[in-house]
Short mmCIF file of the C-alpha atoms (twelve columns), coordinates in Angstrom:
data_MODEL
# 
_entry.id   MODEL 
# 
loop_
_atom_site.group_PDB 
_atom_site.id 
_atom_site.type_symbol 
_atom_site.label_atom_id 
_atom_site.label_alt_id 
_atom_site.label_comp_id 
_atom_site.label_asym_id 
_atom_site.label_seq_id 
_atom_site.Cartn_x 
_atom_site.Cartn_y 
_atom_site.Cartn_z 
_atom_site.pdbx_PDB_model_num 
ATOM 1   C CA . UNK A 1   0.000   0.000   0.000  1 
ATOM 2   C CA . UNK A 2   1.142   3.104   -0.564 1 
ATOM 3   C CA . UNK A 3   2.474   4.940   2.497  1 
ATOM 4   C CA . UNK A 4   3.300   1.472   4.123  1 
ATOM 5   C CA . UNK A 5   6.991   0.327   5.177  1 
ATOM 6   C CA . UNK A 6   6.197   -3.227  6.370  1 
ATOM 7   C CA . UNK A 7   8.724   -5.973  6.866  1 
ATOM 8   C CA . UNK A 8   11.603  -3.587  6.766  1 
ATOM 9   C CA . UNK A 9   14.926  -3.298  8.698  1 
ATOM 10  C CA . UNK A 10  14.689  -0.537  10.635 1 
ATOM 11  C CA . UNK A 11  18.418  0.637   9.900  1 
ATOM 12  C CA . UNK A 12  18.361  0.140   6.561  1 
ATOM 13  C CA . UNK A 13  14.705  2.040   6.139  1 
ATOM 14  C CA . UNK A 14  16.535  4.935   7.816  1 
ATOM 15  C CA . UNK A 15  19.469  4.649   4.854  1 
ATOM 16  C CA . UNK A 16  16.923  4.947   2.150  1 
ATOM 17  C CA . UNK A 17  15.610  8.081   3.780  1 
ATOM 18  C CA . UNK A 18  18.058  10.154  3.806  1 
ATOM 19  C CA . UNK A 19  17.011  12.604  1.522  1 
ATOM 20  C CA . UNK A 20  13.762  12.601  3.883  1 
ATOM 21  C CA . UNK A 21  14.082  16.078  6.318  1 
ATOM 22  C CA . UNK A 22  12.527  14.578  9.541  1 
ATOM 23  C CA . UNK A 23  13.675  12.559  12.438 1 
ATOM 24  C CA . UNK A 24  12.792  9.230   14.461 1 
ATOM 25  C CA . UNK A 25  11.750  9.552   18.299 1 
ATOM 26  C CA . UNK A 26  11.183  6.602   20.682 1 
ATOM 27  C CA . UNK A 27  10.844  3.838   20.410 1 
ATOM 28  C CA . UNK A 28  8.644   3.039   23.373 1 
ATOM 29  C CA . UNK A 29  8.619   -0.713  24.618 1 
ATOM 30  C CA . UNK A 30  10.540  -3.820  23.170 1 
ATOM 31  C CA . UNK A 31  13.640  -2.229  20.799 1 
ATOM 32  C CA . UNK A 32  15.539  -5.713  20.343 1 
ATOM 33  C CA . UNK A 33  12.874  -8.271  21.160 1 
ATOM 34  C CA . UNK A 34  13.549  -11.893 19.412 1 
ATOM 35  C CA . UNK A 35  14.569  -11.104 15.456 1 
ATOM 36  C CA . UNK A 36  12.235  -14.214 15.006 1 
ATOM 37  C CA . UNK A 37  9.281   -13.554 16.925 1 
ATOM 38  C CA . UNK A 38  9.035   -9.910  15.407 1 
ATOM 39  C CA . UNK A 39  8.189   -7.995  12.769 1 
ATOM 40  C CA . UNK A 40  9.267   -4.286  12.019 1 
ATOM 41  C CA . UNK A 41  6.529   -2.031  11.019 1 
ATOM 42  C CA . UNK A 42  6.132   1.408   9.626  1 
ATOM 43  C CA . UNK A 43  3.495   4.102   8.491  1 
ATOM 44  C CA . UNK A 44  4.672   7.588   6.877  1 
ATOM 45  C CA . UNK A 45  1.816   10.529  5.944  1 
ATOM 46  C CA . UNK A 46  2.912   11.623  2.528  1 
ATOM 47  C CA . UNK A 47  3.548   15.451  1.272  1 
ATOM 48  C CA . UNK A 48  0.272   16.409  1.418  1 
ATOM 49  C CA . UNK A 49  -1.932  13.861  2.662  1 
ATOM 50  C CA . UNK A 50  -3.512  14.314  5.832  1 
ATOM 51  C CA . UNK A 51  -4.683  11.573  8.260  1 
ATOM 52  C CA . UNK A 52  -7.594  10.650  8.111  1 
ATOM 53  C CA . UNK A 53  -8.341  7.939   10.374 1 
ATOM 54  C CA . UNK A 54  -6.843  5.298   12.581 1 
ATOM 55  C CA . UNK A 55  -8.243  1.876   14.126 1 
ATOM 56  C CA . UNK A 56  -7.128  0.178   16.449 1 
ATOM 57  C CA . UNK A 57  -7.633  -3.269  18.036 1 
ATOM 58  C CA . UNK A 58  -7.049  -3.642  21.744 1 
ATOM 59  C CA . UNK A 59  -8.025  -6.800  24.140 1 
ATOM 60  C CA . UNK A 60  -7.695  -6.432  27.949 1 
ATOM 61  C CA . UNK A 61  -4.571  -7.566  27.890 1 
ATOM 62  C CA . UNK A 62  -3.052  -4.743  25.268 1 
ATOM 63  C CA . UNK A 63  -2.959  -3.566  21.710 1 
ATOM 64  C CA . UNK A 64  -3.136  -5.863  18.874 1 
ATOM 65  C CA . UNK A 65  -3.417  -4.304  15.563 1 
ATOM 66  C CA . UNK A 66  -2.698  -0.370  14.356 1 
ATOM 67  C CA . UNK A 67  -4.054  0.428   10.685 1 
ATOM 68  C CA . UNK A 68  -4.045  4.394   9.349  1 
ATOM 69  C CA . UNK A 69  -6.245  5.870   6.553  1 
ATOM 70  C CA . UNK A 70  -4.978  8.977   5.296  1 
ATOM 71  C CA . UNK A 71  -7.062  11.337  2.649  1 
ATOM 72  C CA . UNK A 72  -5.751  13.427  -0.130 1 
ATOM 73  C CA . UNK A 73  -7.860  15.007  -3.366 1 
ATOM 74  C CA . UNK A 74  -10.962 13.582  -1.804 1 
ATOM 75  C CA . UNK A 75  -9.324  10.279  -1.724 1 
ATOM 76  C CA . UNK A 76  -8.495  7.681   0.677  1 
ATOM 77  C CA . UNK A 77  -5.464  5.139   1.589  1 
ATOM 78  C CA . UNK A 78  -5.410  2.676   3.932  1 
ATOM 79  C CA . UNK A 79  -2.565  1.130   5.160  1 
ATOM 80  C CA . UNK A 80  -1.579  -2.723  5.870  1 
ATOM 81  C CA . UNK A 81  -2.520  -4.296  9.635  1 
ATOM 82  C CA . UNK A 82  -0.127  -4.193  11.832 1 
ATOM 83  C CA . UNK A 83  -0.290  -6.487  14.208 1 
ATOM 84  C CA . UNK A 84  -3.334  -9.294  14.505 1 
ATOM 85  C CA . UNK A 85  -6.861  -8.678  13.368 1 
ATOM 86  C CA . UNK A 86  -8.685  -9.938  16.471 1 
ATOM 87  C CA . UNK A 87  -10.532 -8.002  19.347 1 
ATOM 88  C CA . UNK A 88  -12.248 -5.612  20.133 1 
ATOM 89  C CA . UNK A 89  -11.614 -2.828  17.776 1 
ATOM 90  C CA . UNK A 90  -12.285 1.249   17.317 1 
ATOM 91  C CA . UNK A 91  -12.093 3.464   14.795 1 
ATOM 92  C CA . UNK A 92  -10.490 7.288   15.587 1 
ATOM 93  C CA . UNK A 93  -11.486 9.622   12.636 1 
ATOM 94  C CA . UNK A 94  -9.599  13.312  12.993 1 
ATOM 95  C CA . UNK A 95  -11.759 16.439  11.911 1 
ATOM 96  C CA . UNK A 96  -10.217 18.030  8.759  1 
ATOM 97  C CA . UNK A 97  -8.577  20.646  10.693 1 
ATOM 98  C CA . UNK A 98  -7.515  18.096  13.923 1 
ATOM 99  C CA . UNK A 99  -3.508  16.807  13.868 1 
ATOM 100 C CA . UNK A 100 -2.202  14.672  16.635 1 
ATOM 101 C CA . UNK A 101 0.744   16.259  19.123 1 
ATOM 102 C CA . UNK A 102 1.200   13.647  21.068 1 
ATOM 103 C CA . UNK A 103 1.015   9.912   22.582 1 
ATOM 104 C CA . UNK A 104 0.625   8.522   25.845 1 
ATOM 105 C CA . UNK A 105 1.006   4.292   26.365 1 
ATOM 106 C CA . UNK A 106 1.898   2.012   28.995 1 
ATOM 107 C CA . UNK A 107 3.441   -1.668  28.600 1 
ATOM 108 C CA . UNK A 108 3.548   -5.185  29.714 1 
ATOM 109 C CA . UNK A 109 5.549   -7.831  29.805 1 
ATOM 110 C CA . UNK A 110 4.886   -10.492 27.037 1 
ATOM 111 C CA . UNK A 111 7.210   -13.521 26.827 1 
ATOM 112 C CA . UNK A 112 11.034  -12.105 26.530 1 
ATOM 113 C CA . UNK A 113 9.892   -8.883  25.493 1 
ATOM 114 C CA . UNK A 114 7.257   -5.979  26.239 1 
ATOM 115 C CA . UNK A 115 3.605   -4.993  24.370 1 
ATOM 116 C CA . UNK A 116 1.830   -1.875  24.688 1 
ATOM 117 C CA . UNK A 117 -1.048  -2.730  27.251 1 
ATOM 118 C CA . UNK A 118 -2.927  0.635   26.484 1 
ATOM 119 C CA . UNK A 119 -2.610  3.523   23.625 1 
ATOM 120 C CA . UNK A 120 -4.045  7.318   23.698 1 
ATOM 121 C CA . UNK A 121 -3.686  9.881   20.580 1 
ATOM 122 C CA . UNK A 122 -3.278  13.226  22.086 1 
ATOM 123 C CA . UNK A 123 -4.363  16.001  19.769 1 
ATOM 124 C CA . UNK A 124 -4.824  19.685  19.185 1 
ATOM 125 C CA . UNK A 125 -8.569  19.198  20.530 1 
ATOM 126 C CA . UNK A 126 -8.799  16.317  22.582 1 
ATOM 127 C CA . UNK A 127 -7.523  12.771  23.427 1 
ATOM 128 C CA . UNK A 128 -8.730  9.772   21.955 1 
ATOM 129 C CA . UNK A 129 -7.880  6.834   24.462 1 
ATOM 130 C CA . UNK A 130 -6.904  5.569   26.526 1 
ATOM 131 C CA . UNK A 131 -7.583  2.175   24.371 1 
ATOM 132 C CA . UNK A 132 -7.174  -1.315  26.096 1 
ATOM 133 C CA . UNK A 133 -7.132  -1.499  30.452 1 
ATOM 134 C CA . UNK A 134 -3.815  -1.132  31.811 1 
ATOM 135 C CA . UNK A 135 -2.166  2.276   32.481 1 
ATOM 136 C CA . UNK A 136 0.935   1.852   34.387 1 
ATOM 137 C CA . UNK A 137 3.500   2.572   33.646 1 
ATOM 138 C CA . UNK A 138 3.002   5.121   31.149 1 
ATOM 139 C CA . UNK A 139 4.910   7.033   28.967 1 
ATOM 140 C CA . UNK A 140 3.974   10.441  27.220 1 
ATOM 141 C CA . UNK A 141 5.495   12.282  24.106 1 
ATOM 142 C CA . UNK A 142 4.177   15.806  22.894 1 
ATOM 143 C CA . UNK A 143 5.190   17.634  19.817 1 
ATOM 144 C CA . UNK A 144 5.273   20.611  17.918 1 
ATOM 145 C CA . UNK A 145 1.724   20.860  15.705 1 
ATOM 146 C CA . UNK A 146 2.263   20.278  12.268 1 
ATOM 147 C CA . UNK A 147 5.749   18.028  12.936 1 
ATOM 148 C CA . UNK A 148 4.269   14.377  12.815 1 
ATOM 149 C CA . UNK A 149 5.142   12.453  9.514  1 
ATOM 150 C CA . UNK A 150 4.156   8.882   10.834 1 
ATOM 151 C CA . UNK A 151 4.535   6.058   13.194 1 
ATOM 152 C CA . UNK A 152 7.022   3.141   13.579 1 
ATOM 153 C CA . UNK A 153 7.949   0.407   15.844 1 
ATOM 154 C CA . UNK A 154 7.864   -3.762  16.008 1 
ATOM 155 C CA . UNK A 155 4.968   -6.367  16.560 1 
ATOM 156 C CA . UNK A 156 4.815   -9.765  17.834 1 
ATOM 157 C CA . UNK A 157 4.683   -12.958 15.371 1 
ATOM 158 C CA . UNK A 158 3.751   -14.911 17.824 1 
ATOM 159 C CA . UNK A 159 0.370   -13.516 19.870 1 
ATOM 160 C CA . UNK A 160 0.245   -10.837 17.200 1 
ATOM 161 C CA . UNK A 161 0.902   -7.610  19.592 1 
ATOM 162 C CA . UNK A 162 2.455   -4.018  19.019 1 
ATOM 163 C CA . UNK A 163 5.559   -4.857  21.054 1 
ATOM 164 C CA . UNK A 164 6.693   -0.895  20.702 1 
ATOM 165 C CA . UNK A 165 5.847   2.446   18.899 1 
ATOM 166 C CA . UNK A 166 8.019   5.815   18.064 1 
ATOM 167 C CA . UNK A 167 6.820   8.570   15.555 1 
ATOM 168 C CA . UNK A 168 8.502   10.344  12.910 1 
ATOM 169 C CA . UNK A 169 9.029   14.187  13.270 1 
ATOM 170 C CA . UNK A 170 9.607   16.811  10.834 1 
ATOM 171 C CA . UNK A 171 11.283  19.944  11.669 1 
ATOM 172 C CA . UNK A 172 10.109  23.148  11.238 1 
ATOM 173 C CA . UNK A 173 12.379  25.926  10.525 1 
ATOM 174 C CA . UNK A 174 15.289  23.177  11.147 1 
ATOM 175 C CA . UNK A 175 14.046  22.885  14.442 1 
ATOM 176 C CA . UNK A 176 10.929  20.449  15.976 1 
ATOM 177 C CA . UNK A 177 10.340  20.527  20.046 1 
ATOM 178 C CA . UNK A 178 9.592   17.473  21.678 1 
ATOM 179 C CA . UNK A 179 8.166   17.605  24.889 1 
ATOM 180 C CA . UNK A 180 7.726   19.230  27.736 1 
ATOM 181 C CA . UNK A 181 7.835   16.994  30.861 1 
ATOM 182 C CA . UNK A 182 7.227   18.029  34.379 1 
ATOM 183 C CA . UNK A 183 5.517   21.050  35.343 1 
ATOM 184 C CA . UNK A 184 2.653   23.142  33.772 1 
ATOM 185 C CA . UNK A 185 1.875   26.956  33.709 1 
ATOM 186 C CA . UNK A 186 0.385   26.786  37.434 1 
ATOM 187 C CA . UNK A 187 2.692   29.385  39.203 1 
ATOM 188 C CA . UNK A 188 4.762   32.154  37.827 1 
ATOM 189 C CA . UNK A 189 7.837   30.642  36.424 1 
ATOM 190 C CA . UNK A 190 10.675  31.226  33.451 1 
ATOM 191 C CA . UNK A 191 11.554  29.347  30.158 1 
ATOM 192 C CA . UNK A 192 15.156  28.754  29.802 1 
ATOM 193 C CA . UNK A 193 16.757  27.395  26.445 1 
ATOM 194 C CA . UNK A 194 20.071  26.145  25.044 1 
ATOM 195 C CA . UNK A 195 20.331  25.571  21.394 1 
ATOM 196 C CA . UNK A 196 23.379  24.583  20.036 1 
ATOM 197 C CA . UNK A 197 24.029  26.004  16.237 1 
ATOM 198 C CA . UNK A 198 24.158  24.029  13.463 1 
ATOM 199 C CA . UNK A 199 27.986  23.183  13.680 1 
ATOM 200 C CA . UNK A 200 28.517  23.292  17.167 1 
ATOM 201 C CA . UNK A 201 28.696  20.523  19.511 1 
ATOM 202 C CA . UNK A 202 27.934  19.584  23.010 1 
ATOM 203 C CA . UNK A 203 31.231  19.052  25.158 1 
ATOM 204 C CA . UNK A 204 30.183  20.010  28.847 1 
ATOM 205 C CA . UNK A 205 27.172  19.051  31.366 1 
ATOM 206 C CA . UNK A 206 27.001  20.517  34.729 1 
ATOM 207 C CA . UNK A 207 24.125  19.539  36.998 1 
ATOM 208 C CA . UNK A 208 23.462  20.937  40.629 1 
ATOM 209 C CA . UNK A 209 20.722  18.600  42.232 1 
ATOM 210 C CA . UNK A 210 19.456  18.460  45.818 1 
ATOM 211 C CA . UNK A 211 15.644  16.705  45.740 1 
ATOM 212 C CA . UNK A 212 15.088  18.509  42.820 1 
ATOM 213 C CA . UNK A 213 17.585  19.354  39.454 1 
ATOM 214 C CA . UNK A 214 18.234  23.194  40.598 1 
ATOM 215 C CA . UNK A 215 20.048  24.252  37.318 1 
ATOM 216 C CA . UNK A 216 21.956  22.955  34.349 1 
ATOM 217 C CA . UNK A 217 24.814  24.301  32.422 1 
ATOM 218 C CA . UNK A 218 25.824  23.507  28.867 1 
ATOM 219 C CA . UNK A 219 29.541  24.458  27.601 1 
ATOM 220 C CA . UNK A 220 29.821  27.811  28.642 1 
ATOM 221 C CA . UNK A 221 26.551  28.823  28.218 1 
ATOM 222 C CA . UNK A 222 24.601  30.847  30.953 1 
ATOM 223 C CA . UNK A 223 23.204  29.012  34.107 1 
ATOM 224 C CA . UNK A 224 19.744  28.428  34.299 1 
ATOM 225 C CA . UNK A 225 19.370  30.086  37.970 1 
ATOM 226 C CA . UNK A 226 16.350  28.758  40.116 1 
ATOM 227 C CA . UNK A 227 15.277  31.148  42.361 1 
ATOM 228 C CA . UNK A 228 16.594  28.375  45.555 1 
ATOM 229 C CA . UNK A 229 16.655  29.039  49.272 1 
ATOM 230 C CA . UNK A 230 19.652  27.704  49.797 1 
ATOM 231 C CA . UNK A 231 21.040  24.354  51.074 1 
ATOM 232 C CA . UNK A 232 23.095  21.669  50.330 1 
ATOM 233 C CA . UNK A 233 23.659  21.052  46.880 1 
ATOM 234 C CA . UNK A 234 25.527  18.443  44.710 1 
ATOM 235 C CA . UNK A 235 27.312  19.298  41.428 1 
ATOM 236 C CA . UNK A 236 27.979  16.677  38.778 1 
ATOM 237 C CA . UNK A 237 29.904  17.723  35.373 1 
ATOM 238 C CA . UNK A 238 29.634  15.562  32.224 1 
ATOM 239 C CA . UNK A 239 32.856  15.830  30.007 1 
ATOM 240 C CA . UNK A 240 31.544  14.338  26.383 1 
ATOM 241 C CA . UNK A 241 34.297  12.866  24.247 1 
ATOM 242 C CA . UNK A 242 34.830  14.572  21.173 1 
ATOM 243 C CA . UNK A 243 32.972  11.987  18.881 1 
ATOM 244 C CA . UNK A 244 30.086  11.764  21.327 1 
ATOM 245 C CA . UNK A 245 26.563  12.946  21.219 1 
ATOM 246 C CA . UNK A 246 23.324  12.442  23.266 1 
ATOM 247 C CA . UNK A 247 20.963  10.509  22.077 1 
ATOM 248 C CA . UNK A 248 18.380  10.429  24.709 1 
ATOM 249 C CA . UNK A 249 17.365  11.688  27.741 1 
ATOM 250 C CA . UNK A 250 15.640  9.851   30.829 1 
ATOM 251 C CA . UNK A 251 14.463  10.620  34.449 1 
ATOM 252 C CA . UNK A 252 12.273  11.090  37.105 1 
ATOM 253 C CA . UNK A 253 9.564   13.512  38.043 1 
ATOM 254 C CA . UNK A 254 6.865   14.115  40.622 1 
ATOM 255 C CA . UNK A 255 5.683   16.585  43.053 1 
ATOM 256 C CA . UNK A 256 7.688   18.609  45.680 1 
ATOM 257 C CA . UNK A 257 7.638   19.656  49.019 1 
ATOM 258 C CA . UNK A 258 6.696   23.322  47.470 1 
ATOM 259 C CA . UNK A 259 3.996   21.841  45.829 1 
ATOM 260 C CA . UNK A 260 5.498   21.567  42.336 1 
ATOM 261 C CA . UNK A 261 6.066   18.849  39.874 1 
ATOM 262 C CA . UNK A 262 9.793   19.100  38.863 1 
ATOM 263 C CA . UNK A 263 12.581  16.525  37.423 1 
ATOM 264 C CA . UNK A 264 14.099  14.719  40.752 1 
ATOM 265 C CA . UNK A 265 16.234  12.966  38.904 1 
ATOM 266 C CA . UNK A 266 17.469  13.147  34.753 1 
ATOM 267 C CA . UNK A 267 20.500  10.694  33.153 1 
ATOM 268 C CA . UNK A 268 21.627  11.395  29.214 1 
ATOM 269 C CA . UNK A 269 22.510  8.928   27.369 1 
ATOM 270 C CA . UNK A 270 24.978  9.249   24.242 1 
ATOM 271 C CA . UNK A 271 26.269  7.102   21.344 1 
ATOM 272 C CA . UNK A 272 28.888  5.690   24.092 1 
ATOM 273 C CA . UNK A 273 27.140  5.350   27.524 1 
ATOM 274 C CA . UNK A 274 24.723  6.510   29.820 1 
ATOM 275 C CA . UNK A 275 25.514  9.225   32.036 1 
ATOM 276 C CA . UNK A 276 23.728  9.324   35.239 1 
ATOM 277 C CA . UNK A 277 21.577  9.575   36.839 1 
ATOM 278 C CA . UNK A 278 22.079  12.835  38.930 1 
ATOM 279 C CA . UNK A 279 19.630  13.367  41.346 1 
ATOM 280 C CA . UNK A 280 16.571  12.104  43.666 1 
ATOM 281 C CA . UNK A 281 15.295  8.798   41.812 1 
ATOM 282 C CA . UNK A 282 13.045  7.869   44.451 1 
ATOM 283 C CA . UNK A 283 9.977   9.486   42.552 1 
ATOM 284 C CA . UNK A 284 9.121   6.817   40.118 1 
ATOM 285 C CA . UNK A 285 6.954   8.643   37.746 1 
ATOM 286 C CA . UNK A 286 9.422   8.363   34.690 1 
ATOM 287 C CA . UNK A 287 10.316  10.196  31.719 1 
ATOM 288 C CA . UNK A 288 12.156  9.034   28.893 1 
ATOM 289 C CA . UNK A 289 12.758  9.499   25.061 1 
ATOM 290 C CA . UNK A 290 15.551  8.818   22.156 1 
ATOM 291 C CA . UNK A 291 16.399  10.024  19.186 1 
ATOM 292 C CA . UNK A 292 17.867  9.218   15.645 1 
ATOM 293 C CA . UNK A 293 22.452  10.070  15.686 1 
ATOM 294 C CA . UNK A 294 22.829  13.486  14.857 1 
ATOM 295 C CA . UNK A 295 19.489  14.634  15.647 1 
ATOM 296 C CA . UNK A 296 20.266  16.435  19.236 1 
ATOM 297 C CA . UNK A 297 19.838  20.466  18.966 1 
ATOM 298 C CA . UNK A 298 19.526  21.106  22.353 1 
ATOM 299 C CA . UNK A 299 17.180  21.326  25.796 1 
ATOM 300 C CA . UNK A 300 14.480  23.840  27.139 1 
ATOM 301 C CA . UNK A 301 11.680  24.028  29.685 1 
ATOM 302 C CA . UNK A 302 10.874  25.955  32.552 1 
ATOM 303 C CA . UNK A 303 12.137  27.260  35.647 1 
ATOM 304 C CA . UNK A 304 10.954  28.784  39.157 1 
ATOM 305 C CA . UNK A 305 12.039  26.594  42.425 1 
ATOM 306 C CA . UNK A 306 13.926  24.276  40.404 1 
ATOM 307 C CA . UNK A 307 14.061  23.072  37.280 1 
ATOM 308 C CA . UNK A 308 10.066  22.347  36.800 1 
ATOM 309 C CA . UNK A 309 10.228  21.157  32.959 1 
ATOM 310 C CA . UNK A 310 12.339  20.135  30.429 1 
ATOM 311 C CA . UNK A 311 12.195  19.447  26.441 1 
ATOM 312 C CA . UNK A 312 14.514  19.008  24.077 1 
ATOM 313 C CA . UNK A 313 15.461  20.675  20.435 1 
ATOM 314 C CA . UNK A 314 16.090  18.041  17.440 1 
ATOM 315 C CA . UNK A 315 16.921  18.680  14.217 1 
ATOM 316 C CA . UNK A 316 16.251  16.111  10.505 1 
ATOM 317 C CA . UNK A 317 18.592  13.442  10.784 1 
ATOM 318 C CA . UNK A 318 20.487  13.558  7.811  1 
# 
């Protein structure tokens, strides 16, 4: 079908894309699950199509199939099954002017690897889900409107379950946010952002936790300064090697003694290693997202207390 990548290698789908200008987040459950027991599936929107529609199939136990329409000219595609047929199933059609930003899921264990025990879409009007019964742990992942090119991930051969799901992101004006996570706009508070330009790399972390993150700095850019009452504070550097860049970022959040919801505890993780984690992990609500080599532009959020949010800046991939 047109619009479908099914049965692909992942890797190699992302060599015959380069001349594609968007980016892969996630993915979100079982990345290396049993090459035998799994398939690799993939949906991209076209230029100019909008989506239309999705369905999926859900059981109690988790999701079992993911199929996308998308319209263009008055016209319809559907996409391939992914996943197994049976269920319970529901169909999710977008008004012409409705896009989705975002996706919240949880998991489960299946076998040697994970499935996605429940699925929401988030949109720019409302969210559809959450589809199937479990909801713990879950994950979440906004974007910018307008970035969201299509959805990839693997599914089970065996039981016929979405094992895990990312998205593809386009960038616009070079840039695409992803996120935030943490606080909302409840109290007065700052943004802070560090972009990197297009040549420039990352060399330097330095991270001053207590129960909360209570600033970063990147290279020698300028602090971001919590307004903190003092205390005993920790400070951890991160010296990347020359040929190293982050590729994800992952943590904990939850509320604070003042009564906010702020990062306790964040770890990056590069091409190499994972540094981390810095902070308080004892709040187990998590956080946590990847990203395609060469993608990383940067973080932002907000800041009052502490550190109360925190996104990050990608770029295309190629």
């Amino acid at each position: 079908m047109a619009g479908v990548l099914q049965n692909v290698n992942i890797p190699n789908a992302e060599t015959k894309r380069k001349g594609a200008r968007y980016t892969r987040v996630g993915i979100w459950g079982n990345p290396s699950g049993d090459v035998q027991e799994v398939n690799d599936w993939g949906f991209e929107i076209k230029e100019g199509h909008r989506l239309q529609s999705t369905r999926i199939g859900y059981g109690d136990d988790g999701i079992r199939s993911l199929m996308f329409t998308t319209e263009y000219g008055g016209g319809l595609t559907l996409s391939d099954v992914f996943g197994s047929d049976g269920g319970d199933t529901v169909l999710v059609t977008f008004d012409s002017d409705e896009e989705i930003v975002g996706i919240k899921a949880s998991t489960r264990i299946l076998g040697r690897g994970t499935a996605l025990s429940s699925l929401s879409f988030v949109t720019n009007k409302t969210t559809h889900g959450p589809f199937s019964g479990t909801t713990d742990p879950v994950f979440s992942l906004p974007w910018n409107d307008g970035s969201l090119v299509g959805f990839y991930g693997k599914y089970a051969l065996v039981g016929k379950y979405i094992e895990s799901i990312g998205v593809f992101l386009k960038p616009h004006w070079e840039i695409v946010s992803v996120g935030t996570w943490g606080a909302v706009w409840t109290r007065p508070q700052l943004l802070w952002s560090f972009q990197l330009n297009r040549n420039e790399l990352l060399d330097s972390i330095t991270i001053v936790h207590k129960d909360g993150i209570e600033s970063l700095r990147f290279n020698t850019s300028g602090k971001v300064e919590p307004k903190s009452g003092g205390g005993v504070y920790v400070a951890d550097n991160v010296i990347l090697d020359a040929d190293e860049e982050i590729t994800g970022i992952s943590g904990t959040f939850g509320a604070h003694p003042t009564h906010q919801v702020v990062p306790s505890s964040i770890s990056f993780k590069t091409n190499k290693k994972t540094h981390g984690p810095f902070g308080d992990v004892k709040v187990i609500t998590p956080f946590t997202v990847s990203w395609d080599n060469g993608s990383f532009a940067g973080l932002y959020g907000l800041y009052g207390s502490y550190i109360n949010a925190i996104g990050v800046y990608l770029r295309a991939s190629n």
